[in-house]
C-alpha positions as CSV (number, residue, x, y, z in Angstrom):
1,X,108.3,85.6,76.6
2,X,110.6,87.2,74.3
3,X,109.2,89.5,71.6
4,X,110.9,88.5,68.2
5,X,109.6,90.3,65.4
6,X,109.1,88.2,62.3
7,X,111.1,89.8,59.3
8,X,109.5,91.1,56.4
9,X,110.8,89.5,53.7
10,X,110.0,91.2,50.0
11,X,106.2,90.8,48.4
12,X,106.9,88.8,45.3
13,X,109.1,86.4,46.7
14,X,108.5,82.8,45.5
15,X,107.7,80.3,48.0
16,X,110.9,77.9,48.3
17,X,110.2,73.9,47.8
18,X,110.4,71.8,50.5
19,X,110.6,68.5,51.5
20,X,109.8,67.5,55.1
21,X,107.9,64.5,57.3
22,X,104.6,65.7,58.1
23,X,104.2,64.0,61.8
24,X,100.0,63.4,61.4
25,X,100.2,61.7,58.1
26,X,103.7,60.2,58.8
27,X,105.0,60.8,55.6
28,X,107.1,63.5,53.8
29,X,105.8,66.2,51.8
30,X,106.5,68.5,49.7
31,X,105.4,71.9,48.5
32,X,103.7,70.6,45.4
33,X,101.8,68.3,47.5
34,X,100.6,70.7,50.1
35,X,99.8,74.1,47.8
36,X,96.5,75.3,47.3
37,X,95.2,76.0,44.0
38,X,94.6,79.6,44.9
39,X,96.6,80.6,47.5
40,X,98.8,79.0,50.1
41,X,99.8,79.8,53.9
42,X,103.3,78.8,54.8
43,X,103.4,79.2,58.6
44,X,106.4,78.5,61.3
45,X,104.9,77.3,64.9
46,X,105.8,75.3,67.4
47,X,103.9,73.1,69.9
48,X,105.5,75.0,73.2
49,X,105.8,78.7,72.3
50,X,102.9,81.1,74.3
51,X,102.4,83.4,71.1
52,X,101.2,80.0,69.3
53,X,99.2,78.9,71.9
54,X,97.1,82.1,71.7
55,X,96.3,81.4,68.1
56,X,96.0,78.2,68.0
57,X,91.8,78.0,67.4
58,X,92.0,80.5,65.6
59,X,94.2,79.0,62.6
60,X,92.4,76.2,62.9
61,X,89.0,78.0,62.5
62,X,91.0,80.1,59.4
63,X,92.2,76.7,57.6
64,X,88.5,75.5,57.8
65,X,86.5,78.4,56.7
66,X,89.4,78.8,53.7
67,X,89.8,75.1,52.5
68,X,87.1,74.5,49.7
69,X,88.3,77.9,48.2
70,X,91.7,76.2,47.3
71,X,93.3,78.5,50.3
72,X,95.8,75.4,52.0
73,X,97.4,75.9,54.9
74,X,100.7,74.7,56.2
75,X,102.7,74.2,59.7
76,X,106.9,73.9,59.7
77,X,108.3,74.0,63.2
78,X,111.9,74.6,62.7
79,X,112.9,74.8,66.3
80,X,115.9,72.7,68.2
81,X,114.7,69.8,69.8
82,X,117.9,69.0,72.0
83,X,117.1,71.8,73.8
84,X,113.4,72.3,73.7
85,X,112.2,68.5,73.8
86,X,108.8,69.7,74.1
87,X,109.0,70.7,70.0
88,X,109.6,67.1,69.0
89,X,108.2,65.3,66.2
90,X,106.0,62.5,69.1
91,X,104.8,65.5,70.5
92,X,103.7,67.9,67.6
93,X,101.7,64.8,66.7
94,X,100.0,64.8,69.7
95,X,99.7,68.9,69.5
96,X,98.3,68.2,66.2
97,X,95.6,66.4,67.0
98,X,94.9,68.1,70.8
99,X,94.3,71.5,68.6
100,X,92.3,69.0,65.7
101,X,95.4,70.6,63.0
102,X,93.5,69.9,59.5
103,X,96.7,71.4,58.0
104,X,100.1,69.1,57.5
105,X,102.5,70.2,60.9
106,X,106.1,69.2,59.1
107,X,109.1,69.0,61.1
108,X,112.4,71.0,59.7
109,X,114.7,68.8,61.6
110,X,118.0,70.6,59.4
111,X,116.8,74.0,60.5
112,X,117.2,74.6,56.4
113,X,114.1,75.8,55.1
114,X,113.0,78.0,57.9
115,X,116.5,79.9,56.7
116,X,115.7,80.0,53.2
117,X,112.3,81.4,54.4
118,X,113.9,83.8,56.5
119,X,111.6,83.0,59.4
120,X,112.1,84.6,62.7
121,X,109.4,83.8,65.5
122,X,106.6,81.8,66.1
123,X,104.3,82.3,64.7
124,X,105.4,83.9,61.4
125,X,103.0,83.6,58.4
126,X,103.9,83.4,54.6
127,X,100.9,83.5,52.3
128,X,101.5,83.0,48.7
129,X,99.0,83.2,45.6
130,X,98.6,80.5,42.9
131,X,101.7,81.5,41.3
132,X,103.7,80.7,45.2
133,X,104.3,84.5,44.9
134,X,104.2,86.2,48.4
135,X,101.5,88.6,49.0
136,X,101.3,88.9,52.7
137,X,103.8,88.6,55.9
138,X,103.3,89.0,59.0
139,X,100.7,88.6,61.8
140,X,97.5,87.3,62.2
141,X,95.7,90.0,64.0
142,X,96.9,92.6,66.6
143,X,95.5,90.0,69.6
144,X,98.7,88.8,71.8
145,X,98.8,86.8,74.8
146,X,97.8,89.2,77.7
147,X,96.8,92.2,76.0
148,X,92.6,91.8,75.8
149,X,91.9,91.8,72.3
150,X,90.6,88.8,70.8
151,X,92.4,86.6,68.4
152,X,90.3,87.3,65.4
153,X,92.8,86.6,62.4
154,X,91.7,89.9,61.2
155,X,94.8,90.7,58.8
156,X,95.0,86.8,57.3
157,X,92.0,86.6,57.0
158,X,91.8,90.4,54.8
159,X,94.7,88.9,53.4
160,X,93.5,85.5,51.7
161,X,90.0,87.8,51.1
162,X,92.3,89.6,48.8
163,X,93.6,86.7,47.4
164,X,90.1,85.5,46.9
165,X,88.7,88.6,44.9
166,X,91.9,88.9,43.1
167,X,93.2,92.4,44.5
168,X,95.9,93.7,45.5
169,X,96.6,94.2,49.4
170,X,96.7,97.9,50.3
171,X,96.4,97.5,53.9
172,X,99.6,98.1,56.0
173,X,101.2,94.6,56.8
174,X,102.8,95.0,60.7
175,X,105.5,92.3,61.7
176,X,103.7,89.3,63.2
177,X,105.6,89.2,67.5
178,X,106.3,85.6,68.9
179,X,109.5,83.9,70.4
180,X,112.3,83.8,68.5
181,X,112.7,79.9,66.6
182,X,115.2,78.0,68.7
183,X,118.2,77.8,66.8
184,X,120.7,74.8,67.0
């Protein structure tokens, strides 16, 4: 497993549109049509990577508890499927629906928009407010494959509680670690 640290793009950055096929609904989407009225999470994955696997429920588990506060969530993998087959669009459908995704899992075939999000690793999270300005990067919790602390989401999920109460985020944010995406 390689350690890639994700990169810590600028707070206040606006989210940048997209337009992408979403492999469970089958159709493309864009960011309009994915954003949360309150606060969105833009996050790169991918089905094979072991840093996503470890997470996995507990996205999942975040998306649901967060949905009927306007908090949406969102999946891009980005990664080269020549080479890693195991990251196409059949079988992030079937990922999809083996990990019960309630979130859209859009494939960025051009590689395109996880440049213009700067994204590094998988997983890397984006979360935005209502205005699709960033407010946090970085990782989910400290929990990574191996290490014996449980994947809680602790740092999302204080995060999008910030959001939530409308204050700011004073809390150190620490790169999120995964595998570098799998450029062409």
């Amino acid at each position: 497993m390689a350690k890639t640290p994700s990169k810590m793009i600028s707070l206040g950055t606006k989210a940048y549109d997209f337009d992408l096929f979403d492999v469970i609904s089958e159709e493309n989407k864009n960011l309009n049509k994915v954003k949360g009225d309150t606060g969105t999470l833009i996050m790169f994955i991918c089905n094979h990577c072991p840093y996503v696997k470890h997470i996995n429920k507990t996205i999942v588990k975040l998306a649901n508890e967060f949905i009927n506060d306007g908090i949406k969530f969102v999946a891009i993998s980005s990664n080269d499927i020549v080479n890693y087959p195991e990251d196409s669009p059949e079988l992030m459908k079937l990922n999809a629906n083996e990990n019960k995704y309630i979130f859209p899992y859009l494939f960025d075939d051009t590689q395109d928009i996880a440049k213009k999000y700067d994204a590094a690793c998988t997983p890397d999270f984006f979360l935005y407010d209502k205005e699709l300005k960033l407010v946090y990067r970085g990782q989910l919790d400290n929990s990574r494959p191996g290490n014996g602390i449980e994947c809680d989401g602790s740092d999302l999920k204080y995060a999008i509680t910030c959001i939530l109460n409308n204050k700011q985020n004073e809390r150190t944010q620490k790169p999120s670690i995964g595998c570098n995406i799998k450029w062409k």
